[in-house]
C-alpha positions as CSV (number, residue, x, y, z in Angstrom):
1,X,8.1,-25.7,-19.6
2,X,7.2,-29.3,-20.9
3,X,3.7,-28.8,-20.7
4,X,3.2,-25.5,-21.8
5,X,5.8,-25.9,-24.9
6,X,4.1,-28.8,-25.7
7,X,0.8,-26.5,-26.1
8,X,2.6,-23.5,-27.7
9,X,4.1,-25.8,-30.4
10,X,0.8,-26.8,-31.7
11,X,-0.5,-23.9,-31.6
12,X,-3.5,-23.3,-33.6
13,X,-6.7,-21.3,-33.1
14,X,-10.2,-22.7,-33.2
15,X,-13.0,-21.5,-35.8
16,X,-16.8,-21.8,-35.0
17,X,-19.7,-19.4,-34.6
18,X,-20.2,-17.2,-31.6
19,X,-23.2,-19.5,-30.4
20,X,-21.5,-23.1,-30.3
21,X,-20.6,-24.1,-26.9
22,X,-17.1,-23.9,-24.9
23,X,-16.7,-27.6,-25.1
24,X,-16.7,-27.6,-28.7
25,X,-13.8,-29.0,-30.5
26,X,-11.4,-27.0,-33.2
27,X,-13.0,-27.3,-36.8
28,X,-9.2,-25.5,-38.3
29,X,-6.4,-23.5,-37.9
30,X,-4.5,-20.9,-38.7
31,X,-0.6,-20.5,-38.6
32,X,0.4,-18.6,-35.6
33,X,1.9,-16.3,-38.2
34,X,-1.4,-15.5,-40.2
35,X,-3.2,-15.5,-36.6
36,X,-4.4,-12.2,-36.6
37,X,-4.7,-10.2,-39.5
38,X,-8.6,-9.2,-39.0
39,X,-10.9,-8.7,-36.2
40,X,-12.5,-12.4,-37.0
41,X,-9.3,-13.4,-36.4
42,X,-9.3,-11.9,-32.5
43,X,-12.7,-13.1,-32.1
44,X,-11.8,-16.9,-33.5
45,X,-8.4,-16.8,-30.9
46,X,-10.9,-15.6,-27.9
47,X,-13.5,-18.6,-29.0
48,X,-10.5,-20.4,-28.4
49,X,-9.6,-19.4,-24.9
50,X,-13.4,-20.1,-24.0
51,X,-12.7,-23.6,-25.4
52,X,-10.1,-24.5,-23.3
53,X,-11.6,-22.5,-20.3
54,X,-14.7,-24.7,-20.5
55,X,-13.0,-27.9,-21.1
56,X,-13.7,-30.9,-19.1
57,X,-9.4,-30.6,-18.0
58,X,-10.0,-27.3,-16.8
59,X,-13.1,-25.7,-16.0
60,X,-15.7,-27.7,-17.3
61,X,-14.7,-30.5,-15.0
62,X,-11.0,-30.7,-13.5
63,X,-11.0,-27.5,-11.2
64,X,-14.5,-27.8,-10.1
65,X,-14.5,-31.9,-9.1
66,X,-11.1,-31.2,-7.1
67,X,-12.3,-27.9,-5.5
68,X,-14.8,-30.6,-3.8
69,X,-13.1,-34.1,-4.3
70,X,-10.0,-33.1,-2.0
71,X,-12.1,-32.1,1.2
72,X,-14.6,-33.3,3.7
73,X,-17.6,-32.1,1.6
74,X,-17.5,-35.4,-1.5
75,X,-16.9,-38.5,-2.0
76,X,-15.4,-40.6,-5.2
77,X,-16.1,-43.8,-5.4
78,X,-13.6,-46.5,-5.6
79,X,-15.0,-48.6,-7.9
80,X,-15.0,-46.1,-10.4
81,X,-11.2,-45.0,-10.2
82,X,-12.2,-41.2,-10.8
83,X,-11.0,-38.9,-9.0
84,X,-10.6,-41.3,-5.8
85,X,-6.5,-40.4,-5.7
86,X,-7.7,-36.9,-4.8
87,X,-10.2,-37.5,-2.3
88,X,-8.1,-40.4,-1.1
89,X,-5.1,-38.4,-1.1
90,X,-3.1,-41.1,-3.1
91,X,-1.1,-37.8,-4.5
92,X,2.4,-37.7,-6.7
93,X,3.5,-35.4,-9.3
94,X,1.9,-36.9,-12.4
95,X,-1.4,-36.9,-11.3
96,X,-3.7,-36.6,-14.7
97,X,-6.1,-34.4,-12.9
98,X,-3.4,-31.9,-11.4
99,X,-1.7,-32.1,-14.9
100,X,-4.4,-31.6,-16.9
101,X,-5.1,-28.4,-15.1
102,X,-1.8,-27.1,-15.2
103,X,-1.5,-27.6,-19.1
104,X,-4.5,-26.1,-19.8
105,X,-4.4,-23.2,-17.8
106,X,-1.2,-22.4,-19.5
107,X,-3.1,-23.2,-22.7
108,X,-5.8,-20.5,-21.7
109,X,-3.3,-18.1,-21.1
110,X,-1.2,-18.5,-23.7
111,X,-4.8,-17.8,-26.1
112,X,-5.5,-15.4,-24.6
113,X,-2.0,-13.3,-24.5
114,X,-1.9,-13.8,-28.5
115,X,-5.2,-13.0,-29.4
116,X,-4.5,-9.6,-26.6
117,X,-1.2,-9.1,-28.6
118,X,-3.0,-9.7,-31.9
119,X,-6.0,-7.4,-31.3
120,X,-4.0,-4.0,-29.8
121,X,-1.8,-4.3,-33.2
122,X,-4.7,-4.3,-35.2
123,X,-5.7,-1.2,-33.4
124,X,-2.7,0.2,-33.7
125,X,-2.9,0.6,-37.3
126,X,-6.7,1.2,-37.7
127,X,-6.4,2.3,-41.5
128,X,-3.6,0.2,-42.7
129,X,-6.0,-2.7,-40.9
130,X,-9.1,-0.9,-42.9
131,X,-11.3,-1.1,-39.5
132,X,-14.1,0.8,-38.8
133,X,-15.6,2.0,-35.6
134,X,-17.4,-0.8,-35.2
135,X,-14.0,-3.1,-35.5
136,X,-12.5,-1.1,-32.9
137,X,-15.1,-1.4,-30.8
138,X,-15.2,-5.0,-30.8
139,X,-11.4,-5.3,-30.4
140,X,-11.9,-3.7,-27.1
141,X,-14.3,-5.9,-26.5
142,X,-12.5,-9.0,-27.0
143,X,-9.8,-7.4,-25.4
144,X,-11.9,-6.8,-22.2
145,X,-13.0,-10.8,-22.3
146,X,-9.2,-11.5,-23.3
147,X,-8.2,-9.9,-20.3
148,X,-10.7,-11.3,-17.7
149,X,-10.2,-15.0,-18.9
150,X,-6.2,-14.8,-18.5
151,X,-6.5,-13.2,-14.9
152,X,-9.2,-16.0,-14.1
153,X,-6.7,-19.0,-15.6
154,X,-3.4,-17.0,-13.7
155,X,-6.1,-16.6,-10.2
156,X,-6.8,-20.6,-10.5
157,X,-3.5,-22.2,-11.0
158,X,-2.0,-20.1,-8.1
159,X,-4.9,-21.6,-6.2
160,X,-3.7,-25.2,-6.9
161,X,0.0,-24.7,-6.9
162,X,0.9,-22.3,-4.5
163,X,0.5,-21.8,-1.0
164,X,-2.1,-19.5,-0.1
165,X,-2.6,-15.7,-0.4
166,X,-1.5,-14.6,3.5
167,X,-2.6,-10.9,4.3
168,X,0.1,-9.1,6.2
169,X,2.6,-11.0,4.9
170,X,5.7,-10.8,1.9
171,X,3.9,-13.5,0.4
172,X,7.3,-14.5,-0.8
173,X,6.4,-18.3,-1.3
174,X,6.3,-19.7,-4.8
175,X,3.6,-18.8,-6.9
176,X,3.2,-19.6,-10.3
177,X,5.1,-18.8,-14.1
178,X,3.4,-16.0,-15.2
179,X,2.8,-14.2,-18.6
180,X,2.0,-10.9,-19.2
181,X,2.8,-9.1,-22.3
182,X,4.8,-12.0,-24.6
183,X,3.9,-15.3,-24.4
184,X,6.0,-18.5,-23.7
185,X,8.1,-18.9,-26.3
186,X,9.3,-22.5,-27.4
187,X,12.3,-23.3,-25.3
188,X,12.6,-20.1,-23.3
189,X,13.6,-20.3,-19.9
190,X,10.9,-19.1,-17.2
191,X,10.8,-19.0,-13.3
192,X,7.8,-19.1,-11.0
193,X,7.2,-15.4,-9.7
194,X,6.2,-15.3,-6.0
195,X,2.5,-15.2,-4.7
196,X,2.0,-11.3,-4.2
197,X,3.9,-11.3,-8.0
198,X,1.4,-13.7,-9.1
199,X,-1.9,-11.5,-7.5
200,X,-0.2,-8.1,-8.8
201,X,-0.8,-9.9,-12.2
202,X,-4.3,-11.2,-11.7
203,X,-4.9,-7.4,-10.7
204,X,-3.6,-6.3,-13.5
205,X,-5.3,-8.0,-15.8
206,X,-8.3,-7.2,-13.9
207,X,-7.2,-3.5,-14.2
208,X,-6.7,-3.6,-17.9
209,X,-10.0,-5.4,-18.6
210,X,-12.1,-2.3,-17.0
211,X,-9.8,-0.3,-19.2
212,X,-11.4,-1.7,-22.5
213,X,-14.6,-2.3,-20.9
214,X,-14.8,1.2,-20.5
215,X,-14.1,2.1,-24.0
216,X,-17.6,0.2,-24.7
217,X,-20.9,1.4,-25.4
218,X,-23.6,0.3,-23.0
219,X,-25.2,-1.5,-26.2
220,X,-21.7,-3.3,-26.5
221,X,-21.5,-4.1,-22.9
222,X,-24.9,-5.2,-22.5
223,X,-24.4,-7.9,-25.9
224,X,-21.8,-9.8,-23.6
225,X,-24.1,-12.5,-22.6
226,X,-23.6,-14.9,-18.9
227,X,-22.1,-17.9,-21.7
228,X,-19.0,-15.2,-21.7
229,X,-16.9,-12.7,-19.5
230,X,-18.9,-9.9,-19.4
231,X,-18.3,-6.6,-17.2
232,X,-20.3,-8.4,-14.2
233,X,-18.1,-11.3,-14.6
234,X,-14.9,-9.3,-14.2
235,X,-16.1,-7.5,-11.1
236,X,-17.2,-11.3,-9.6
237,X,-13.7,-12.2,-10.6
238,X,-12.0,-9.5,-8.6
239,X,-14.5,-9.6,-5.9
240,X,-13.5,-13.1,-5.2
241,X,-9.7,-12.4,-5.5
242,X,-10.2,-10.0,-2.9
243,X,-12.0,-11.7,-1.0
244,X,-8.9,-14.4,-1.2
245,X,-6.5,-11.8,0.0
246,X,-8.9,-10.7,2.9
247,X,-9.1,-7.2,1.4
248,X,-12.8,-6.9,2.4
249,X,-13.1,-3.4,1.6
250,X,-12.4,-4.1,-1.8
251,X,-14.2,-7.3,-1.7
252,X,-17.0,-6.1,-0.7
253,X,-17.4,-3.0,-3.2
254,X,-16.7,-5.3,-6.3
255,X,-19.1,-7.9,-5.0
256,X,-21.6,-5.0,-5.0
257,X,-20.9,-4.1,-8.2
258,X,-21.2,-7.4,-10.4
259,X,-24.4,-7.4,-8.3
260,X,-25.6,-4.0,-9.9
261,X,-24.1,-4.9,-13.3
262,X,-25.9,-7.7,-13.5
263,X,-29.1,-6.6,-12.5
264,X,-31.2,-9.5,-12.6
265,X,-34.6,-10.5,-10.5
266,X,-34.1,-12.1,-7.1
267,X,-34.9,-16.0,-7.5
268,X,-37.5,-17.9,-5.8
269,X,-36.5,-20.9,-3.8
270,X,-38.9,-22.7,-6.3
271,X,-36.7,-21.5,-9.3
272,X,-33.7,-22.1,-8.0
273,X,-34.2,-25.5,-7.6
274,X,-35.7,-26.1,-11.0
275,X,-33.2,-24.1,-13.0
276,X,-30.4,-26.9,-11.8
277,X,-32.1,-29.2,-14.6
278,X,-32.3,-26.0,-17.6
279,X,-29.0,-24.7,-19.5
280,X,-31.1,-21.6,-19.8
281,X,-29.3,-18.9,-18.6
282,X,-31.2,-17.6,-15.3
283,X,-31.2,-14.6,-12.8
284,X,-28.5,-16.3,-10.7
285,X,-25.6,-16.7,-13.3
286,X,-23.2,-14.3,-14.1
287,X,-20.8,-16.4,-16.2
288,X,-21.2,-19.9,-16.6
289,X,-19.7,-22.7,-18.5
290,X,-22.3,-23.4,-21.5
291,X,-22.9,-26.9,-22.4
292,X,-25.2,-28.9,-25.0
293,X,-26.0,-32.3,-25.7
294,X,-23.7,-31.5,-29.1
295,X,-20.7,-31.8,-26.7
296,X,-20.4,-35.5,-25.9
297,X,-19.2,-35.1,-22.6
298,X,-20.1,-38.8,-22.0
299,X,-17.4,-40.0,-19.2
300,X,-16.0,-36.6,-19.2
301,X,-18.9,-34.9,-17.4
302,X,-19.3,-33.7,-13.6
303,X,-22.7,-35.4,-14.2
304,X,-21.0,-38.8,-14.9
305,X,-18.5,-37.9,-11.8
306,X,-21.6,-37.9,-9.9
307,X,-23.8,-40.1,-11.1
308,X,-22.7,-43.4,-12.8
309,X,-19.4,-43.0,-11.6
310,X,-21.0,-43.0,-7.8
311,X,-19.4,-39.5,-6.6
312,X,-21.4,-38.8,-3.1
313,X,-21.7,-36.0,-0.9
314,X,-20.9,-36.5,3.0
315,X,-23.0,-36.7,6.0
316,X,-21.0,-33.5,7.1
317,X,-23.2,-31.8,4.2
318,X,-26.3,-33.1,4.9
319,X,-25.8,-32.3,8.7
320,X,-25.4,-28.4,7.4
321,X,-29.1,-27.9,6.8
322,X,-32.6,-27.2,8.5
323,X,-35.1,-29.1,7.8
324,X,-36.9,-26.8,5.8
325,X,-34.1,-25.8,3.4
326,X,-35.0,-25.5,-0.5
327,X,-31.7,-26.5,-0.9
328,X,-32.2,-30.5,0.2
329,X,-34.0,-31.0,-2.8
330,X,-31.0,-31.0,-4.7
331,X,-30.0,-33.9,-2.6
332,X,-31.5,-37.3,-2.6
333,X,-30.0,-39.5,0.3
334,X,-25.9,-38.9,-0.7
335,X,-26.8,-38.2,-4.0
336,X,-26.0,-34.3,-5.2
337,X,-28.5,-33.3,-8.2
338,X,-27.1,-30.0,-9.3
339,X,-25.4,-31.8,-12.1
340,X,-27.8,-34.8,-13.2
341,X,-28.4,-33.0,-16.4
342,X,-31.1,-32.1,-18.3
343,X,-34.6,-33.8,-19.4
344,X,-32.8,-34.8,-23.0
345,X,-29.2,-35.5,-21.7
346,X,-28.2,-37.0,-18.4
347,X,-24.4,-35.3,-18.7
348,X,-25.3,-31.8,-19.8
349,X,-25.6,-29.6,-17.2
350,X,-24.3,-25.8,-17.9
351,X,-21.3,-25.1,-14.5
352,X,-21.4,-21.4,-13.1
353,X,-17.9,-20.2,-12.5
354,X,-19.9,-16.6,-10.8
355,X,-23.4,-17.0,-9.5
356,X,-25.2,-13.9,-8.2
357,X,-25.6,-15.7,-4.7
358,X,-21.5,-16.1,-4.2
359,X,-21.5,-12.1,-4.6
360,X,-24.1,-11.8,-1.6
361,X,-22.0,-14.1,0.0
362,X,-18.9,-12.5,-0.6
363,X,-20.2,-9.6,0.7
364,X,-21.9,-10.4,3.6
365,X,-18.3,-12.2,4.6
366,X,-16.6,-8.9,4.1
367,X,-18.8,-6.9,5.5
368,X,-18.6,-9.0,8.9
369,X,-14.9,-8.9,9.2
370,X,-15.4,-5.4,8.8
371,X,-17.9,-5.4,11.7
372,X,-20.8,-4.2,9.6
373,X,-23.2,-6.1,11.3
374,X,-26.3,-5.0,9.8
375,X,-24.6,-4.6,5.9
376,X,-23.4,-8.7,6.9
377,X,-26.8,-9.9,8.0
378,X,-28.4,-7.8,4.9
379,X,-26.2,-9.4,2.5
380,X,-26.5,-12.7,4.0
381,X,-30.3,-13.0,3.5
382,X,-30.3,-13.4,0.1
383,X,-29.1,-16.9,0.2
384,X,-30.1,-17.8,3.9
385,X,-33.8,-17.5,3.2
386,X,-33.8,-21.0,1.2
387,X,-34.3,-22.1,4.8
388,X,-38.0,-21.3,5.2
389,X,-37.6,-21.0,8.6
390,X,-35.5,-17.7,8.2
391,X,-37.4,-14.7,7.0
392,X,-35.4,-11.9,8.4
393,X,-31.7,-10.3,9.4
394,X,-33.6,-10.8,12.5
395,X,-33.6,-14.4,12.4
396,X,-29.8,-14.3,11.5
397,X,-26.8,-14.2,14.2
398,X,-26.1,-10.6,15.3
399,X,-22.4,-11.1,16.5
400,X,-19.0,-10.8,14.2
401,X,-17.8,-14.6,15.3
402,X,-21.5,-15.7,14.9
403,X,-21.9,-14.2,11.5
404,X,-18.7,-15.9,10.3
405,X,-19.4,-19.3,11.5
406,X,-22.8,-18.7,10.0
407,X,-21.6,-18.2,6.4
408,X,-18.9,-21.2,6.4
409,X,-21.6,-23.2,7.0
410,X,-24.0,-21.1,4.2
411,X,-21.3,-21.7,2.1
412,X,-20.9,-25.3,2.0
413,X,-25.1,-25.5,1.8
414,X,-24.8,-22.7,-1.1
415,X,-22.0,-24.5,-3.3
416,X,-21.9,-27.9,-2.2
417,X,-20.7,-30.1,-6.0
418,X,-19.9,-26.7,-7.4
419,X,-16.2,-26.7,-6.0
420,X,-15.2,-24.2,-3.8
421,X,-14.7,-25.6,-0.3
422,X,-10.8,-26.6,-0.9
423,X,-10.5,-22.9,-2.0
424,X,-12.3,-21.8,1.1
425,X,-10.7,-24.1,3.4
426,X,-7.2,-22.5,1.8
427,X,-7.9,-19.1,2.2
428,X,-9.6,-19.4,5.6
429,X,-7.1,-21.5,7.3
430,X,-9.5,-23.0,9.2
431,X,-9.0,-27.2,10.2
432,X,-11.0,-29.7,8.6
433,X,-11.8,-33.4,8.8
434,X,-9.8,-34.6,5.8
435,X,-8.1,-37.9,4.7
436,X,-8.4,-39.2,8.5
437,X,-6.7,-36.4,10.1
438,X,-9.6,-34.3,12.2
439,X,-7.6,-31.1,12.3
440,X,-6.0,-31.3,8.7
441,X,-5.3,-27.3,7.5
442,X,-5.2,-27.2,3.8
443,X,-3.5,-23.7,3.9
444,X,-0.7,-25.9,5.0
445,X,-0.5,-27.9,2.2
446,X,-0.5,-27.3,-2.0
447,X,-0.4,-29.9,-4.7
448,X,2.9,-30.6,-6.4
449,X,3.7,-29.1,-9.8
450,X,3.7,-32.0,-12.8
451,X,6.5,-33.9,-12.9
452,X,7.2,-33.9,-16.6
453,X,6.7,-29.8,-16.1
454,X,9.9,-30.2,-13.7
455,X,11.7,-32.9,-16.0
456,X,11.5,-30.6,-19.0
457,X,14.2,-28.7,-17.7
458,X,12.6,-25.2,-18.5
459,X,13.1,-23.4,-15.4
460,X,9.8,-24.7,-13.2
461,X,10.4,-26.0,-9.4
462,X,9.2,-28.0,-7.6
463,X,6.9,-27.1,-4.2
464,X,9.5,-27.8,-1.8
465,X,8.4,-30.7,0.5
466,X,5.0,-30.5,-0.3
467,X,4.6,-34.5,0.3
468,X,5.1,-33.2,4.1
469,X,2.0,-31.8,4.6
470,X,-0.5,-34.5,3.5
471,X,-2.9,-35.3,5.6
């Protein structure tokens, strides 16, 4: 695998305090060899997961602008020439974008499966290793964070370069190269598992996480802050990768969960408009991506994206609210605002991966497919009352079909620039108007794997006749 060989054989690990941000850049390195002799050393390989996880290739920009670029919700500008082959669905297989995000995601988990490796044989031999409590402690604490960024990189990729997740299905169809307890090795030949392979992974990683998460004091648990994976975090991740594989049950009680984990005040409408321009951490995050003027994100921003590089939102967006909505004044004619920075820096803007409102959400969607009514409209407040004019369940639909349609619509008013439509349009199945076709179904369709990935020779194929489904 070109692009993940290419990664592994310049391997190094990044060193800088606990507080710098995920954008940061690698100050040194140590030889893969030397990696992990110490619990510093675990902690300086997990800083650099973050770093790639936050990244403006991956998180920090890539995953996010074409979550929203490829669908009906945005807008590129063509002036500007970024990301206008996405939303214009000028696709091939070398894509920078697409690319970007497949290298890096291999990059994340290839940190993180290291640094996992790295950290249990350390434990292993606690007194030849000379650790005390305290280092074991922490080592199951990194392991925890390890574990929850690698399902989060595996549960991403599958979501750009596989088909869909299909409920009472084999879900036989090409999913993604996976990694699980060696990495990649230089010049080792892989294979792309198959989608349920790929989510029986994700959930295992998932699994393994609560496993040394569980090994933690409360104190140690409660010292993972919303800048990293904490417990919460890791229940928001499997609560949407339920959610994804319509297992609502399950969706529903993990949703729950990060809710009570993170145990945060309900936000006013007032707040959560203001904390849009603050990289504060506030009630509604769970984990987000941190940023700082110190990062010189410059063109590499999802403020620049959507500001001087003239990224709109659609009419179809606007169209979604009441007049009374908190939420339109985040939106200034067909400008989106979430990301126009701070008072000191026009391109800093922290990006939430898990907001507190996405579990409500999450569950409320669950709960209706379930035909829980009442637990639906319940959860479904939470967010819905940004429109003034809705002060009660009561003022909410009362039917299953109703409720659904209802929360579509809640959620492109609740996430619009924050880039989860594509994923939503995927999992739902439902028909959108896209690239001129009216009744376009993105479940149909997933982008192509990099060419120079395929060239390489290493085992990776590509989606078969993926250029067929275009819109």
């Amino acid at each position: 695998m070109k692009k993940i060989l290419t990664y592994i054989m310049l391997f190094a690990l990044a060193l800088w305090s606990t507080g710098c941000s995920l954008e940061s850049a690698p100050t040194s390195s140590i030889p893969t060899d030397k990696a992990f002799d110490s619990p510093q050393d675990v902690l300086n390989g997990m800083h650099g997961a973050y770093n790639s996880v936050g990244g403006y290739k991956f998180w920090g920009r890539n995953v996010v602008a074409i979550g929203d670029m490829s669908t009906d919700i945005s807008l590129a500008s063509a002036s500007s020439g970024h990301f206008v082959a996405i939303n214009g669905w000028s696709i091939n297989e070398d894509n920078s974008e697409l690319t970007d995000a497949w290298t890096i995601g291999y990059q994340v988990i290839d940190r993180c499966t290291r640094a996992i490796n790295g950290a249990k044989e350390l434990i292993a031999h606690p007194e030849e290793n000379r650790l005390s409590d305290s280092d074991i402690m922490n080592l199951h604490n990194y392991c925890a964070q390890l574990y929850s960024l690698r399902s989060l990189s595996h549960f991403t990729l599958v979501n750009i370069f596989s088909l869909p997740y299909r409920a009472g299905t084999e879900n036989s169809q090409l999913g993604i190269v996976l990694v699980d307890e060696k990495p990649i090795e230089a010049f080792e030949q892989v294979s792309r598992a198959t989608v349920k392979q790929t989510y029986d992974q994700i959930l295992k990683d998932i699994a393994s996480a609560k496993e040394h998460f569980g090994l933690l004091s409360s104190a140690n648990k409660l010292s993972i802050s919303q800048y990293y994976m904490n417990e919460a975090a890791l229940y928001a991740l499997e609560a949407r990768v339920k959610l994804y594989m319509q297992n609502y049950v399950g969706a529903a009680a993990a949703a729950e969960q990060a809710i009570a984990l993170r145990a945060s005040a309900d936000i006013s409408n007032e707040d959560y408009v203001a904390m849009w321009s603050s990289v504060a951490i506030n009630d509604e995050d769970i984990f987000t991506i941190a940023k700082s003027s110190a990062d010189n994100l410059s063109a590499n921003s999802l403020n620049t994206l959507y500001n001087s590089y003239g990224g709109s939102i659609t009419q179809f967006v606007k169209e979604k609210f009441g007049a009374n909505d908190a939420r339109l004044g985040l939106i200034s004619v067909n400008h989106p605002e979430k990301f126009d920075g701070i008072p000191s820096a026009q391109a800093v803007s922290n990006i939430p991966v898990f907001r507190k409102s996405e579990m409500y959400l999450i569950a409320a969607e669950s709960y209706a497919n379930l035909s829980e009514i009442d637990n639906a409209r319940a959860a479904l407040l939470y967010t819905a009352k940004r429109d003034s004019d809705i002060n009660s369940i009561n003022d909410l639909p009362n039917t299953k079909e109703a409720l659904l349609s209802f929360i579509e619509d809640e959620r492109i008013r609740e996430f619009f620039q924050e880039g989860h439509r594509m994923y939503d349009l995927r999992r739902t199945g439902k028909a959108a108007n896209i690239g001129g076709n009216s009744q376009f179904i993105f479940a149909n369709f997933v982008y192509p794997i990099p060419v120079s990935e395929i060239n390489a020779g290493f085992g990776v194929v590509q989606n078969p006749n993926w250029h067929a489904n275009l819109p």
